[in-house]
SENUPA-212531 format. One record per residue (C-alpha): residue number from 1; residue in three letters; chain; x, y, z. Coordinates in pm, whole numbers, plus 50000, padded with zeros to 5 digits. Layout:
N
REC  nr rest kette     X     Y     Z
REC NUM  ALA     A     X     Y     Z
...
This chain:
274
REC  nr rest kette     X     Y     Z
REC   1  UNK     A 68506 03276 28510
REC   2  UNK     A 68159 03333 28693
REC   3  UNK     A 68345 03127 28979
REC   4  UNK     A 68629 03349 29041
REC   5  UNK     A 68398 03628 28989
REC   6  UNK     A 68165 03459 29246
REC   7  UNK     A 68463 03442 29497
REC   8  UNK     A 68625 03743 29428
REC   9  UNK     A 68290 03914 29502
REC  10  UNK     A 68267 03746 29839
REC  11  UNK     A 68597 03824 29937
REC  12  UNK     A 68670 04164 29920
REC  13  UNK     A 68968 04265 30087
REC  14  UNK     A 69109 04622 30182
REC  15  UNK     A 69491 04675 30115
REC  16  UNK     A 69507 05066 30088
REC  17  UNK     A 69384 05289 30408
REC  18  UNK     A 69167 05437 30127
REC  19  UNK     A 68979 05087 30079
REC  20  UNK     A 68996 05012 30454
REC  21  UNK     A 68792 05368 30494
REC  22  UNK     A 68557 05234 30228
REC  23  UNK     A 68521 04909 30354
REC  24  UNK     A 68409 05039 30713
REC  25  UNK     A 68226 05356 30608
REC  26  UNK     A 68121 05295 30252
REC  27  UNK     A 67788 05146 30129
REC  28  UNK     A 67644 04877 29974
REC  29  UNK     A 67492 05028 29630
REC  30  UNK     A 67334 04830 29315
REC  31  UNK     A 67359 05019 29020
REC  32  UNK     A 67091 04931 28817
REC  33  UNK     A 66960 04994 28411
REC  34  UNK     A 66864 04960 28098
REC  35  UNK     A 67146 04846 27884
REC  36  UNK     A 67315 05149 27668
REC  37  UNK     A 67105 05392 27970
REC  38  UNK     A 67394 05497 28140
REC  39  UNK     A 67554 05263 28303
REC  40  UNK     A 67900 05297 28309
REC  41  UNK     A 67821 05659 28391
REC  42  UNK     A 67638 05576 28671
REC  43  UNK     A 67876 05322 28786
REC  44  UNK     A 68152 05578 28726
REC  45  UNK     A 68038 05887 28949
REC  46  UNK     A 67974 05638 29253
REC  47  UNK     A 68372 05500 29193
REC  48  UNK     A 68488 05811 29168
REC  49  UNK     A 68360 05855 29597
REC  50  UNK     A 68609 05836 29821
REC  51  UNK     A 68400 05566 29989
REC  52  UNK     A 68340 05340 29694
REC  53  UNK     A 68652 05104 29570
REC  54  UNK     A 68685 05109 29197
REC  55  UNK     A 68861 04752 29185
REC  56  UNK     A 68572 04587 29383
REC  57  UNK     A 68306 04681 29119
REC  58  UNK     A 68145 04474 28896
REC  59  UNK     A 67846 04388 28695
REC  60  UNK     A 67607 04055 28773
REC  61  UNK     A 67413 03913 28537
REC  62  UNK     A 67071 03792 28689
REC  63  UNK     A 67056 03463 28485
REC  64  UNK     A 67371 03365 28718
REC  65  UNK     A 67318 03048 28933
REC  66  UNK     A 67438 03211 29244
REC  67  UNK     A 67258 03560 29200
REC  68  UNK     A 67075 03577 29515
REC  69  UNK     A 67412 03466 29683
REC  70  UNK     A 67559 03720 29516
REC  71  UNK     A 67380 04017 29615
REC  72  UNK     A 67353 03904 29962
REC  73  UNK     A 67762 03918 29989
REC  74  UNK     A 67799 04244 29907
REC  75  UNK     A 68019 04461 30119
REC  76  UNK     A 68028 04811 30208
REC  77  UNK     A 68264 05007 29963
REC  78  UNK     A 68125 04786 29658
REC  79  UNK     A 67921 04889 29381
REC  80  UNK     A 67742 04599 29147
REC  81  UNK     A 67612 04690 28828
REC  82  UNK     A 67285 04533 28711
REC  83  UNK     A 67036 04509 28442
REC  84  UNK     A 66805 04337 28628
REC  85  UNK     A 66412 04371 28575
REC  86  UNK     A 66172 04445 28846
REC  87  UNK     A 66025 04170 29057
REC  88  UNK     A 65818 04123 29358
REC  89  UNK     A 66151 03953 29471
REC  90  UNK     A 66338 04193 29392
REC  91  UNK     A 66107 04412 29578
REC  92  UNK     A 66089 04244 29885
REC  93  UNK     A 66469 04172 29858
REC  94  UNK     A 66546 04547 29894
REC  95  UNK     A 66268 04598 30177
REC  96  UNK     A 66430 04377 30386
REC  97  UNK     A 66814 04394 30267
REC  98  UNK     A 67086 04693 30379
REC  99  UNK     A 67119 04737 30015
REC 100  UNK     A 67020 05053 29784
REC 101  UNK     A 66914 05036 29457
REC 102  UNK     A 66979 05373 29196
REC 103  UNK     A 66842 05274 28837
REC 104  UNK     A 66927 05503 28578
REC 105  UNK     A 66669 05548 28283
REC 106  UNK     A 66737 05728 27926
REC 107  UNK     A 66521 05889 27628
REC 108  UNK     A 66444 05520 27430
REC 109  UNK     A 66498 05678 27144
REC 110  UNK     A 66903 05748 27226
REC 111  UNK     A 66924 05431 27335
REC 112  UNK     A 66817 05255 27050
REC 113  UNK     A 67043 05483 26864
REC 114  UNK     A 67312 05374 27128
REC 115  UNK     A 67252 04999 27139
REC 116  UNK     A 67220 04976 26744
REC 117  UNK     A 67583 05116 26708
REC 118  UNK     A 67699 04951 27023
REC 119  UNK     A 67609 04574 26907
REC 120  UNK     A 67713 04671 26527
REC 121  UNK     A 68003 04826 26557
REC 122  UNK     A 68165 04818 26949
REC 123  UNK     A 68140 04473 27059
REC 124  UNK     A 68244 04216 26779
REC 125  UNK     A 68134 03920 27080
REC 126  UNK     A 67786 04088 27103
REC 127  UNK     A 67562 03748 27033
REC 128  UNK     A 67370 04009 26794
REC 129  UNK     A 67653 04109 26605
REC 130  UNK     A 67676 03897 26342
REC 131  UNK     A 67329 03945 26239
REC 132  UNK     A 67336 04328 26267
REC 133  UNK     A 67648 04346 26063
REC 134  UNK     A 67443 04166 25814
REC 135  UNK     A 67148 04427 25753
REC 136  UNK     A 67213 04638 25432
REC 137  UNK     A 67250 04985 25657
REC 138  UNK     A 67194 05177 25961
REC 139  UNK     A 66819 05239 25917
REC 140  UNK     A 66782 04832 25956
REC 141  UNK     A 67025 04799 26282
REC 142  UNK     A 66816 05100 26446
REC 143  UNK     A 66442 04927 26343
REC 144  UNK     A 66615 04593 26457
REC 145  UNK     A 66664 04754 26837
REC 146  UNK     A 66285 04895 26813
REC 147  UNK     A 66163 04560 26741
REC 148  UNK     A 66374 04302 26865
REC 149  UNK     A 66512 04019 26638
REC 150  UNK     A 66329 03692 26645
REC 151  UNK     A 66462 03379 26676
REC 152  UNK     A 66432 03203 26307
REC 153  UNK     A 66641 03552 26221
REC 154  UNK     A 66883 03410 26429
REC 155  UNK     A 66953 03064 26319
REC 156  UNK     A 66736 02913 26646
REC 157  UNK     A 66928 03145 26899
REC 158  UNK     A 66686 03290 27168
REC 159  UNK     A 66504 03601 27000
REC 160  UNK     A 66609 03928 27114
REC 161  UNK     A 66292 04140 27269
REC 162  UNK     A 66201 04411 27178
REC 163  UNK     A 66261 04791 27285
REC 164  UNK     A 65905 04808 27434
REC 165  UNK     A 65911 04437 27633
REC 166  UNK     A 66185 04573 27770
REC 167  UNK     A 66104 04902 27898
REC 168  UNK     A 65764 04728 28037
REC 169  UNK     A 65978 04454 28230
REC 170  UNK     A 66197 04741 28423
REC 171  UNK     A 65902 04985 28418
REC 172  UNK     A 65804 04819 28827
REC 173  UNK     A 66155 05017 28930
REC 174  UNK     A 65962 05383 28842
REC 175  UNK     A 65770 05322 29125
REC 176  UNK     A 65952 05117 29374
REC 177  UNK     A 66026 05267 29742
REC 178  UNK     A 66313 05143 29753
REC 179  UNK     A 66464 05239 29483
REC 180  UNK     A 66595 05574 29342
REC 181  UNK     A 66528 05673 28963
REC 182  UNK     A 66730 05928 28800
REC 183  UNK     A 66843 06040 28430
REC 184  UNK     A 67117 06022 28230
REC 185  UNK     A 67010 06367 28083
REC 186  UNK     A 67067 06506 28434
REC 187  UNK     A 67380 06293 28466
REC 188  UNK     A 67578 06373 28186
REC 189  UNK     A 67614 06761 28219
REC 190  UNK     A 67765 07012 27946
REC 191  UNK     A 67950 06699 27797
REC 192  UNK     A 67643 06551 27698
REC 193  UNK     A 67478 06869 27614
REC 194  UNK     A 67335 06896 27980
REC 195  UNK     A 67340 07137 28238
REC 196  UNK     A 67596 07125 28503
REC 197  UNK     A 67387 07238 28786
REC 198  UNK     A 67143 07004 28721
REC 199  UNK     A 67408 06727 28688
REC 200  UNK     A 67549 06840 29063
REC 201  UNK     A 67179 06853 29186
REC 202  UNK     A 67127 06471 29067
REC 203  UNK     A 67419 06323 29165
REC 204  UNK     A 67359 06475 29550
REC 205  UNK     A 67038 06344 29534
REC 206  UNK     A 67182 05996 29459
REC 207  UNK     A 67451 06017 29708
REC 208  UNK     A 67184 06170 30007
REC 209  UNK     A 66961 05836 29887
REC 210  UNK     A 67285 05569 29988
REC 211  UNK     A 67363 05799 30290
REC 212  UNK     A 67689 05906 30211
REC 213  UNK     A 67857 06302 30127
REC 214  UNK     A 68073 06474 29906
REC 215  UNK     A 68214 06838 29969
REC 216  UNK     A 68301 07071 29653
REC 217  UNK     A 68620 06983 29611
REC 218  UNK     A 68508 06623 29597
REC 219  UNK     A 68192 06662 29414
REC 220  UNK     A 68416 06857 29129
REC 221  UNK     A 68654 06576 29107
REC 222  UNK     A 68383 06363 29050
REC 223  UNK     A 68238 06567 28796
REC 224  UNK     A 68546 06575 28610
REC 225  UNK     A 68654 06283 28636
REC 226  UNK     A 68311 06020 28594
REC 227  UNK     A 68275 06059 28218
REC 228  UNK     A 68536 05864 28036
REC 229  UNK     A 68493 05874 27640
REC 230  UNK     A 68760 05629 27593
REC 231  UNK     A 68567 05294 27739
REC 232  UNK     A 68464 05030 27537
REC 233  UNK     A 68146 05112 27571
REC 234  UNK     A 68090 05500 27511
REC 235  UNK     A 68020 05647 27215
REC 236  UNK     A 67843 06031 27207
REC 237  UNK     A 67661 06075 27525
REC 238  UNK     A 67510 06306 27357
REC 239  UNK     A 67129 06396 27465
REC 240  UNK     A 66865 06381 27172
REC 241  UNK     A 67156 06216 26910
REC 242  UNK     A 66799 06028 26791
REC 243  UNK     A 66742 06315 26587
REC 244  UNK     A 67013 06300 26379
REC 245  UNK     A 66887 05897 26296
REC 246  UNK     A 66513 05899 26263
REC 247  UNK     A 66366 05994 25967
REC 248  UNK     A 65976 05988 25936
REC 249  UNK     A 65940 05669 25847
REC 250  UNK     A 66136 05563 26205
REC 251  UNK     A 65934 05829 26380
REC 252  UNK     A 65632 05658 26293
REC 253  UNK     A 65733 05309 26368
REC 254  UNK     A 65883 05428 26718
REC 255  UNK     A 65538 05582 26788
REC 256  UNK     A 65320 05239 26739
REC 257  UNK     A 65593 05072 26960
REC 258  UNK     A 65698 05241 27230
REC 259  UNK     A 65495 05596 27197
REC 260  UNK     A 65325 05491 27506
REC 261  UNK     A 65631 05401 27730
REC 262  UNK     A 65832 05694 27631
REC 263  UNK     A 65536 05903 27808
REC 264  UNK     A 65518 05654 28076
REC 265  UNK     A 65873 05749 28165
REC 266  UNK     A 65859 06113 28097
REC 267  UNK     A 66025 06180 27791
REC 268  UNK     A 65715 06329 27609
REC 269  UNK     A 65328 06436 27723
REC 270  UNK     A 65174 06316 27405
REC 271  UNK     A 65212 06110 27141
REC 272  UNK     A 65270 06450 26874
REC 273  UNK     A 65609 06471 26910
REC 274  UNK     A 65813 06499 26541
């Protein structure tokens, strides 16, 4: 399967004059996140461009043999999907690449909410499943995303990090040149409980990063036509949903763990937040 997706990658080929446009005046974009941050949002409003080909999307994992292969065959029109933590390769990859890089981060707290639910109850082939399925309720699956999972929990499979390793390892993209950071709270407009001029005023600011333009009537077909609540994948979008799932108890423990980070990355300005 990684083969053909290894080939079909390399071998992009144009058979609409919609792709052939896309193809010669499209970009190269890597669409990179936390999982359950926004991704398929993110990876939604760029297919929804003119310039971008929906078919020719798709996501890379970074433990793949031929990743650096990979990226480097990436054509103009073709958006790759990543959840790829920051590296000083990485880094100098992008300096010296064609390539542009838009990570999109979220409030931790949805998206432990979000990843809980997603690996419980969305994705029966999650490697995680199993083991969330078996916690007595909801309050377990959301502490089990805080903290990770380790590996005697999971009969001697590799342990699953937790919320705060994580956000460290990707916390290098915040400050990277090359690289564009923006929200899903600014992404997901009056669907999500958002605004939609803020929503319009991010996603121009992504597409003047990659060098490419939208006009109104473009930029509102976008708009209405990037969120899809139907994928596999979505489930609320909805911005603070955490509230509605911690109780004091998971206040507290999401304060020890990641009470730091979620300043770090802008969410709160102290640690007194209820």
């Amino acid at each position: 399967m990684k083969l053909v997706q290894y080939r079909i990658a390399r071998n992009v080929v144009p058979l609409s004059a919609a792709s052939k446009n896309a193809k010669s005046k499209g970009r190269k974009v890597l669409a990179n996140s936390f999982p359950k941050a926004g991704t398929n949002l993110l990876k939604s409003i760029f297919n929804c461009h003119p310039l971008f080909v929906r078919d020719w999307s798709y996501h890379l994992d970074d433990s793949y043999k031929y990743f650096d292969a990979q990226l480097r065959s990436q054509k103009p029109g073709q958006l790759i999907t990543l959840h790829s933590y920051w590296s000083e390769w990485f880094s100098r990859y992008l300096e010296e690449s064609d390539q542009k890089m838009v990570f999109i981060l979220r409030d931790l707290r949805d998206m432990a909410v979000s990843n809980f639910f997603y690996i419980t109850y969305k994705d029966p082939s999650h490697r995680l499943h199993s083991y969330f399925q078996s916690l007595k309720d909801d309050k377990e699956r959301l502490k089990a995303a805080i903290l990770g999972v380790e590996s005697t929990e999971l009969g001697g499979m590799e342990a699953s990090r937790s919320l705060a390793d994580h956000a460290e390892q990707f916390k290098g993209w915040m400050t990277e040149p090359n690289c564009l950071v923006v929200r899903f709270e600014n992404l997901i407009g009056s669907f999500g409980g958002g605004s939609e001029a803020v929503q319009i005023e991010e996603i121009r600011k992504m597409f003047d990063f990659v060098r490419i333009k939208a006009d109104e009537a473009e930029m509102a077909s976008i708009i209405r036509s990037a969120i899809t609540p139907h994928s596999r994948t979505f489930r609320k979008g909805r911005i603070g949903d955490w509230r509605n799932h911690f109780d004091e108890e998971i206040i507290d423990l999401f304060k020890k763990e990641c009470g730091s980070t979620l300043i770090e990355y802008g969410y709160e300005e102290t640690n007194d937040w209820r």
